[in-house]
C-alpha positions in Angstrom: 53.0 -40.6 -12.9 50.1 -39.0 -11.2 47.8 -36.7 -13.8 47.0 -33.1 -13.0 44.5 -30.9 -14.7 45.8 -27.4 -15.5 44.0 -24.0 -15.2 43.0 -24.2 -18.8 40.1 -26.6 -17.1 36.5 -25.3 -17.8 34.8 -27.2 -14.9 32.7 -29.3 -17.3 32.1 -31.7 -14.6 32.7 -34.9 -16.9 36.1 -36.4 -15.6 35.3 -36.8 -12.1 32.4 -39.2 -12.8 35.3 -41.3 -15.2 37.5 -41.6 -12.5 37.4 -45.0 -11.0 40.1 -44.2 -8.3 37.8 -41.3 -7.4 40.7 -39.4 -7.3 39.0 -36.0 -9.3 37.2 -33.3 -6.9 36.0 -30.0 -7.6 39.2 -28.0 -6.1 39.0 -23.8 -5.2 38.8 -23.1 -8.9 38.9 -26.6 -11.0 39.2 -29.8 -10.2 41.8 -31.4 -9.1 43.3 -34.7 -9.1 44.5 -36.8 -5.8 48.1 -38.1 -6.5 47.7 -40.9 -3.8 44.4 -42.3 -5.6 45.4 -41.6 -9.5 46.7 -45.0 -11.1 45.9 -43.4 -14.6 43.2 -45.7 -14.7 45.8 -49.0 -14.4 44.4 -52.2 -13.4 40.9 -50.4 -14.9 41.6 -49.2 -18.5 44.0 -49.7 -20.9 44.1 -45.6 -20.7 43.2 -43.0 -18.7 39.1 -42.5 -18.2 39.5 -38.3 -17.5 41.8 -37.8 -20.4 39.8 -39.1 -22.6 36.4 -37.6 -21.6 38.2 -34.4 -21.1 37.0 -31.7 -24.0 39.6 -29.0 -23.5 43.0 -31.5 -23.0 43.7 -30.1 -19.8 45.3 -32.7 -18.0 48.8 -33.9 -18.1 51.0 -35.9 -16.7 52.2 -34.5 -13.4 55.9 -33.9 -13.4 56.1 -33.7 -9.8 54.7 -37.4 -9.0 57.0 -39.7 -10.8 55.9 -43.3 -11.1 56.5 -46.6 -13.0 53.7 -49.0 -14.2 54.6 -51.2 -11.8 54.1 -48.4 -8.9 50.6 -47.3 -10.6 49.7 -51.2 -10.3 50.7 -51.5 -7.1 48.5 -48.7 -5.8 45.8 -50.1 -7.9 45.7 -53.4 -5.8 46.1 -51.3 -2.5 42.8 -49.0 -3.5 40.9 -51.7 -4.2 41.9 -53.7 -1.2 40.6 -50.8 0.5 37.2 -50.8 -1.1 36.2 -54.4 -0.2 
């Protein structure tokens, strides 16, 4: 699955930095998190960077974006890939 950061986010700035996918940007209100670039930190961390930084535990797994370790992997190696 994809993470999402709900409205209870207080724009403390410190998960975008985390992010290795640089999937976090400052949205309208709060930031928000790409679905195509979040692996949940697979391939990087054994967990995910912006959860754990997060003070207020504001981000969730997204129920609308669905995927299996495998998938998250695979997107991993295709983002990197990308970065060379």
């Amino acid at each position: 699955m994809s993470l999402l950061i709900t409205d209870e986010c207080i724009n403390c700035d410190v998960c975008e930095p985390a992010c290795p996918n640089l999937a976090i940007s400052q949205g309208k209100e709060i930031y928000e998190i790409d679905p195509n670039r979040c692996t949940e930190c697979v391939g990087h961390f054994d967990s995910a960077q912006c959860v754990a930084v997060c003070p207020v535990d504001c981000i969730i797994l997204d129920p609308d974006w669905v995927e299996s370790q495998n998938s998250l992997h695979n997107k991993y190696l295709k983002l990197t890939a990308e970065q060379v």
